[in-house]
N, C-alpha and C positions, 0 to 999 in steps of 0.2 A: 504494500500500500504506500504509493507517494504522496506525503503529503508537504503539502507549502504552510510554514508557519507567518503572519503578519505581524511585524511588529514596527511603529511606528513614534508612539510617544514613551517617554521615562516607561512609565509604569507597564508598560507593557514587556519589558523586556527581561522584569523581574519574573513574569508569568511564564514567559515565553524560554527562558533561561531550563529551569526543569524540567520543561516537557520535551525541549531539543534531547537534554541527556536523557529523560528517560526512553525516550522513542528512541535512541541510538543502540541503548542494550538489548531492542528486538530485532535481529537482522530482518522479521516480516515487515520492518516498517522505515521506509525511508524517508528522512530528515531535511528538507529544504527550507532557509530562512529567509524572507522577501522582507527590508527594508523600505519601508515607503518615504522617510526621510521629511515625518511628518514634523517631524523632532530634531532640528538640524542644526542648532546648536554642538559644537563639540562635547561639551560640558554638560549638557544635556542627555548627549546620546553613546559619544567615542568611549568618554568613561566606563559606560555601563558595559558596555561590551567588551572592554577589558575586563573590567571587576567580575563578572561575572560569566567569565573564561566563554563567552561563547564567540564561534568562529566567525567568520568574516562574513557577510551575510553572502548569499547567493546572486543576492541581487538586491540592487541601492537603487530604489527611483527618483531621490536626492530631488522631491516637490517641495520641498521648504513652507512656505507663508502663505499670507494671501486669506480670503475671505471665508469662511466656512463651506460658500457652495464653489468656489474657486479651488480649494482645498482637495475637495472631496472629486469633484470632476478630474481634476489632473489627475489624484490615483486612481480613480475606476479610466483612464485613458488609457494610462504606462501599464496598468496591472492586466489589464484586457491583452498584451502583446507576451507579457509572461506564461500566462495561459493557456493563450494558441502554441507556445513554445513548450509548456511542459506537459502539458496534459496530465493536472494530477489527479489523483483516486479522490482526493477531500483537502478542502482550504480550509485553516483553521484559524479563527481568529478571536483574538480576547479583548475583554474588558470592554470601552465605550467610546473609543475615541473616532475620528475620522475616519480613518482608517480601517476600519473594525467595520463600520455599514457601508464603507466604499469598495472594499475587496468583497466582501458577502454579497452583495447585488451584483457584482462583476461574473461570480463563480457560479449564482443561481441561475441565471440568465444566459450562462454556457452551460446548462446543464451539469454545473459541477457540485457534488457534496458539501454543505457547511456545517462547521460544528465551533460550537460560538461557547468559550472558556470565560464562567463569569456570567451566565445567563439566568436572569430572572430578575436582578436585580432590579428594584425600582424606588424613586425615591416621592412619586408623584407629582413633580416638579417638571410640567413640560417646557416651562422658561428655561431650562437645562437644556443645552444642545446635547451633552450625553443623554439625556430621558429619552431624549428621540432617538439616537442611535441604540440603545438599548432594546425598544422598545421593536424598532424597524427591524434589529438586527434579529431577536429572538423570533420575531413573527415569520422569517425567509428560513431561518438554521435547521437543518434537516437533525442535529444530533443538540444537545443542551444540558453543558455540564455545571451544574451547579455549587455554589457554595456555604450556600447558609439556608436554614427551613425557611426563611422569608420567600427565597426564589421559587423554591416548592409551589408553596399555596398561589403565588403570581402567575405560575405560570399553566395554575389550576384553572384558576379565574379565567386566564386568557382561553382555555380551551386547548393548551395542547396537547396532545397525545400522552401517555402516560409513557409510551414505550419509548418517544425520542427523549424524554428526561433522567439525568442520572445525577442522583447527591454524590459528588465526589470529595468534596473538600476542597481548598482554596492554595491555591498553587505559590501566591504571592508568599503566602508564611514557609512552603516547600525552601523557597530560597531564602527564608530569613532563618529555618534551622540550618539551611545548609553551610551558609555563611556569618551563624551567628560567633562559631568560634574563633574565628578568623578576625571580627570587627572588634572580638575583645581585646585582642591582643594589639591594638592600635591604643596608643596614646594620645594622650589629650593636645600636647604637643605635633602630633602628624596629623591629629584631625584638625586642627585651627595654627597651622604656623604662624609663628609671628605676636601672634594675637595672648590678651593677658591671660593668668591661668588658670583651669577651672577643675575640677573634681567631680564625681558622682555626688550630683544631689547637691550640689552648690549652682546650678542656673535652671534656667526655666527654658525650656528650645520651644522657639516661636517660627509658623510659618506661615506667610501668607500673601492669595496670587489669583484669586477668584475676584473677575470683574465686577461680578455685584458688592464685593466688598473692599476693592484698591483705586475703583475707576473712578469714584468721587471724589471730592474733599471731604465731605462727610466723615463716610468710611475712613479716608485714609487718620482722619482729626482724632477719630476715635479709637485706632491703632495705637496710635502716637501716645494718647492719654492711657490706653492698658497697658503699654511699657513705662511710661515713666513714674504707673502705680507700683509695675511688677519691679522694677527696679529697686524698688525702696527694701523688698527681700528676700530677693535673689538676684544674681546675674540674669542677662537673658542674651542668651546667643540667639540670634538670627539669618540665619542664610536666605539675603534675599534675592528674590527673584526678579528677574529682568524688569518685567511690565511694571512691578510695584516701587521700583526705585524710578523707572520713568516715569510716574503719573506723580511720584512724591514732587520730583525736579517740576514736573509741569504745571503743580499744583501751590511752589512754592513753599513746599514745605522741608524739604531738604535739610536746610541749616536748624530747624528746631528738632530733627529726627540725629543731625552728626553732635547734637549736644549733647543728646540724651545719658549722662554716669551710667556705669556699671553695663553697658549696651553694649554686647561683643558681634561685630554682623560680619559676614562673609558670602563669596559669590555660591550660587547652587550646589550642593555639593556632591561628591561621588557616592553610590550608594553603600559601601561599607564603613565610610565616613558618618556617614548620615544614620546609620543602625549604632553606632557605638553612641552616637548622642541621643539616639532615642531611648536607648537603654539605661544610659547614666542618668536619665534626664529626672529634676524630681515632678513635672510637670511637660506638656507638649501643648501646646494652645497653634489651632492652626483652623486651617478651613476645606484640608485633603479631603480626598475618599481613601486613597489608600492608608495612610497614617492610622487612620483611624481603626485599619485593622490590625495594624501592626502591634502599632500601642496596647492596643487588648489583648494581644499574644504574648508582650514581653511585662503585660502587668502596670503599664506605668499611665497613671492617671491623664488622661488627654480633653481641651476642652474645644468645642468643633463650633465654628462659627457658621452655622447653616442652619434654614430654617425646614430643614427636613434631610434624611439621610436615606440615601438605597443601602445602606448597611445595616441596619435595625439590630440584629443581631450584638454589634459593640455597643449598644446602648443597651441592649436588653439582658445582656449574658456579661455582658468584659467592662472597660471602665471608660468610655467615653460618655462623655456629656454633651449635648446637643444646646447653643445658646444660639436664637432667634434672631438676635440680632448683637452688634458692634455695643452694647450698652456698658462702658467702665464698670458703675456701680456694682452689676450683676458677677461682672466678671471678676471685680473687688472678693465679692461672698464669696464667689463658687471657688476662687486661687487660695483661699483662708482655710476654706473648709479643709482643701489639699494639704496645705502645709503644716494645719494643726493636725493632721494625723484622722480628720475625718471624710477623708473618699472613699467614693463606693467602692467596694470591692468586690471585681471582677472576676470570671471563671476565663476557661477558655473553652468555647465552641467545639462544638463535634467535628472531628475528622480534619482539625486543623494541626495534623500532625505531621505534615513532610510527606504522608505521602499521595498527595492528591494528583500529581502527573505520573506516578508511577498506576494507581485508580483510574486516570483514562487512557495509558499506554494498554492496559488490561482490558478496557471496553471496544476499544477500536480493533485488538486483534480479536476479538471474540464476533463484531460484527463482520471481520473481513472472513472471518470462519464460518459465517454464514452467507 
């Protein structure tokens, strides 16, 4: 069975990273990785692909930027010529990004198998450009491998077949056991060079990159004012993100963010980098979808700036918190409650054990078995 893996943005590659190995220890099943270069940033993407020892993609469609339907047309163009070149058995694609419903509609539409890593999720939020690609993508995927009981019951609701759905478990945590011993062994020093020095449990790691919450002044005012609360006790390290230091500069606000004491920021960082401070971290305040699963698997209290999650599961089982909106005051309580020792306490989730690409390497040779 040839199959083309898609991967496109950061987070994809974490997904995509286990499932190459484990597909590689079936000889029935062969491994092809298509970069659509949705994510085209070095720093972004070259990183990951080192870190995360996977080999040089098969093929870089190197579409970079551009509007969302700008986006998506280029890689259903470039991907449409891969296609005709490889003829594979099943296109497989994860999570929510561009990419993920631009390659699916390309494969459906030649007649090609999809199986969509990551499906069900929903966060009810069709102001989400990922809602919609979730949403499109699940409804074409001939195969749907899930992650959490939430996707279950969604994809109840939808009507689809019981037989194309499988609970596997969640691929992203595959690569956060695989690599978790690896990130500890990295210092605080190789993670922030240069920069002052911090300890486990001495800062707070803050992220954030979601245009409903960086594109305003608003938003950005009210970033600005939960650091220089959080700062009073803890550090807060920051790795910011491109758009969110451009909108700070556009908005004028710059020079009251480079004032900020006790503020450690730096550019995006690699992801074993980025695990070792999630881990040390005594809090994570961010606006991810992925973090947010993370943070529930390694324990560490995260506070998620969205007013609804397709993750339901880290809110329900692990220890994220769900706030509404950008409101200090709230964010005041809920960092206190953390620090005096009263967050919720989290479980971890079924089947979030490392081995959920090894779970669909085993479904897919039992369908090619039939």
């Amino acid at each position: 069975m040839k199959i083309l893996n898609i991967v496109g943005a950061r987070p994809n590659f974490m997904k995509v990273a286990p499932l190459h190995r484990a597909f590689q220890r079936h000889p029935a099943l062969e491994s092809k990785i298509v970069h659509t270069g949705q994510h085209y940033d070095a720093k972004m993407s070259d990183v990951f692909f080192t870190q995360l020892e996977m080999p040089k993609p098969d093929y870089f469609l190197g579409i970079g930027g551009g509007s969302h339907t700008q986006q998506t047309a280029k890689i259903m163009l470039a991907f449409e010529e891969v296609l005709e070149k490889e003829k594979p058995d099943l296109v497989l694609v994860v999570g929510d990004v561009n990419s993920t419903i631009a390659c699916a509609l390309v494969a459906v539409k030649m007649n090609i198998p999809v199986a969509h890593v990551e499906a069900g999720l929903r966060s009810g939020d069709r102001g989400m450009p990922e809602e919609i690609n979730r949403i499109l993508t699940d409804s074409i995927s001939d195969y749907l491998f899930v992650t959490e009981m939430s996707g279950m019951i969604n994809l109840a609701k939808e009507n689809v077949p019981d037989e194309r759905i499988f609970f596997v478990g969640n691929c992203m945590i595959d690569s956060l056991v695989h690599y978790q011993a690896r990130a500890r062994q990295l210092s605080y020093d190789q993670v922030l060079p240069g920069k002052p020095a911090v300890e486990d449990q001495s800062y707070i790691l803050m992220t954030m990159h979601r245009p409903s919450n960086v594109d305003f002044q608003e938003g950005l005012s009210a970033i600005l004012s939960i650091i220089e609360d959080a700062v009073q006790c803890k550090q807060v390290v920051f790795p910011v993100h491109p758009r969110t230091l451009k909108n700070m500069e556009t908005h004028g606000l710059l020079a009251r963010f480079e004032r900020i004491p006790n503020l450690i920021t730096a550019e995006p960082l690699g992801y074993l980098e980025f695990l070792r401070l999630m881990e040390g971290a005594a809090m994570v305040i961010t606006d991810s979808g992925g973090i947010q699963e993370e943070t529930t698997f390694l324990q560490t209290p995260c506070l998620t700036f969205r007013s609804s999650t397709e993750r339901p599961i880290t809110v329900e089982l692990g220890t994220n918190t769900l706030l509404a909106d950008l409101n200090p005051q709230t964010v005041h309580e809920h960092m206190m409650a953390i620090l005096e020792g009263r967050a919720k306490k989290g479980t971890i989730p079924p089947f979030w054990d490392g081995q959920a690409a090894e779970r669909i390497a085993e479904v897919l040779l039992d369908i090619k078995a039939h």
